[in-house]
C-alpha positions, 0 to 999 in steps of 0.5 A: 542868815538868808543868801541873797542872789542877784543875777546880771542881764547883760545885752550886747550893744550893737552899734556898728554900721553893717554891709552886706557884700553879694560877690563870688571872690575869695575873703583875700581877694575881696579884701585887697580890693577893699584895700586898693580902692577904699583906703583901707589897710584891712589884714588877716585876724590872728584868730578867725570866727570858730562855730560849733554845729551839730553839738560840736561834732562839726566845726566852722571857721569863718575869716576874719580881717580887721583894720583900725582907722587911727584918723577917725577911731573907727574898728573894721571887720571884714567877715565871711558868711560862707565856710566849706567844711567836711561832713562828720564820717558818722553823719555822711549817708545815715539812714541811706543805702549809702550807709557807712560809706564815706565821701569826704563830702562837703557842706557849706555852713553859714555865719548868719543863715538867714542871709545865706545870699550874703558873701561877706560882713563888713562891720565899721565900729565907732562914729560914721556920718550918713553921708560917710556910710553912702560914699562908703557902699557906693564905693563897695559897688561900684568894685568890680566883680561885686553884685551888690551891697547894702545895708543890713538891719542888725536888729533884723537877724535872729542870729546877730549873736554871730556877729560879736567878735572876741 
């Protein structure tokens, strides 16, 4: 009797609102802030956003806040773009005079590199009118100490992959 293989195409469904944050605060701070001025009741995830680069060799992780909205049934993550971590000893120098010496050099990796100018994520799940969604950046703007904030295609990242939390 012949074997019957089947194989399943699973595509992520991306439907979530996503805002790009440009601001020089910390993840705490940009979140307090959200908190105080949005109404939101944003707190640290138990687990962050981990990636691998380098086949595993150098490890980021990315922070992650999380809010349920009860009142409209909406999911908020407040995600980090931007991660400093220290360079494997055995990639520091290689192929320098410098070879072999260790710095503890750092390295800023990237959630999405492609928007390296992003500071932070800011994804709302569920149903959000226009209009909700404009109030919403406006708001992001008009924080202090924020650059700019603004909509983000989410079919526009080749690396949207990034933004699936677990």
């Amino acid at each position: 009797m012949a074997k019957k293989s089947y194989s399943i195409d699973f595509e992520y469904d991306y439907d979530f609102i996503l805002i790009g944050i440009c601001s020089p605060l910390k993840d705490y701070h940009m979140c307090y802030k959200l908190n105080k001025e949005i109404g939101t009741s944003l707190y640290r995830s138990e687990l962050d956003v981990s990636m691998d680069f380098f086949e595993g060799i150098e490890k980021a992780q990315f922070s992650l806040y999380e809010y349920w909205d009860k009142q409209y049934e909406n999911q908020w993550y407040l995600l980090s773009n931007k991660c400093q971590i220290l360079c494997d000893e055995g990639l520091q120098n290689e192929g320098t005079i410098f070879d072999g010496f260790i710095q503890n050099e750092k390295k800023t990796k990237y959630l999405i590199p492609e928007n390296s100018k992003v500071d932070f994520y800011l994804q709302v799940h569920g149903i959000y009118s226009e209009n909700a969604k404009l109030e919403l950046m406006n708001n992001i703007k008009k924080l202090d100490r924020v650059v700019s904030a603004y909509e983000i295609c989410i079919n526009d990242i080749a690396s949207k992959e990034n933004l699936i939390i677990k």
